[in-house]
N, C-alpha and C positions, 0 to 999 in steps of 0.2 A: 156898605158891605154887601158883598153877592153869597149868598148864603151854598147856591152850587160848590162856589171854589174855595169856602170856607169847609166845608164837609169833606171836601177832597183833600184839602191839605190835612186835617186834622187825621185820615186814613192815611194819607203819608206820614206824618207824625207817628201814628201806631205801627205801622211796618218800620219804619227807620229809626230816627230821632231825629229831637227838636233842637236840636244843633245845627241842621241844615237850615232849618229856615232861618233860626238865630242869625245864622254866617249871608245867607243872602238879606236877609233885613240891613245888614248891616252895609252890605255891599249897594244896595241901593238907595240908603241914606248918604251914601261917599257920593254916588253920582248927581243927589241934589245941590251936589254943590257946586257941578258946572256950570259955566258961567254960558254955554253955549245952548241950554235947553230951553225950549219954550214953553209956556207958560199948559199947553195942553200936554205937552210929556212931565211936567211935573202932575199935573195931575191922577195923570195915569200912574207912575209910580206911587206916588202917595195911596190911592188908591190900592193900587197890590202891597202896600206896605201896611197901611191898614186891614187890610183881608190876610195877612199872613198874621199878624195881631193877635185878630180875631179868633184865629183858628189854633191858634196857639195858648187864648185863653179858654178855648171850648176842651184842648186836647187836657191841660191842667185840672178843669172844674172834674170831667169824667173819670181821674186818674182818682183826682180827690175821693171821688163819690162809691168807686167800684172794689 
């Protein structure tokens, strides 16, 4: 997890909502299923899908809290 783009997305989360990242989480879980990706481009997704995650469970815990 990159904690930078965790903190960024969770400030997009508070301006927008968390429907967006929802919708692209999901969109780049559809892309792991090409059979044409290699093994470092999953990664990298996995990675941003992970750190959308993150930022998503950070955006929840503060909502919880405040």
């Amino acid at each position: 997890m990159r904690l930078p783009i965790i903190k960024s997305l969770t400030e997009f989360i508070e301006e927008k909502d968390s429907d967006y990242i929802l919708e692209t989480i999901e969109t780049l879980e559809a892309l792991t299923e090409l059979p044409s990706l290699k093994d470092e481009e999953l990664d990298v997704i996995g990675e941003l899908i992970s750190n959308m995650y993150g930022a998503l469970e950070v955006a929840n815990s503060t909502t919880r809290y405040t």
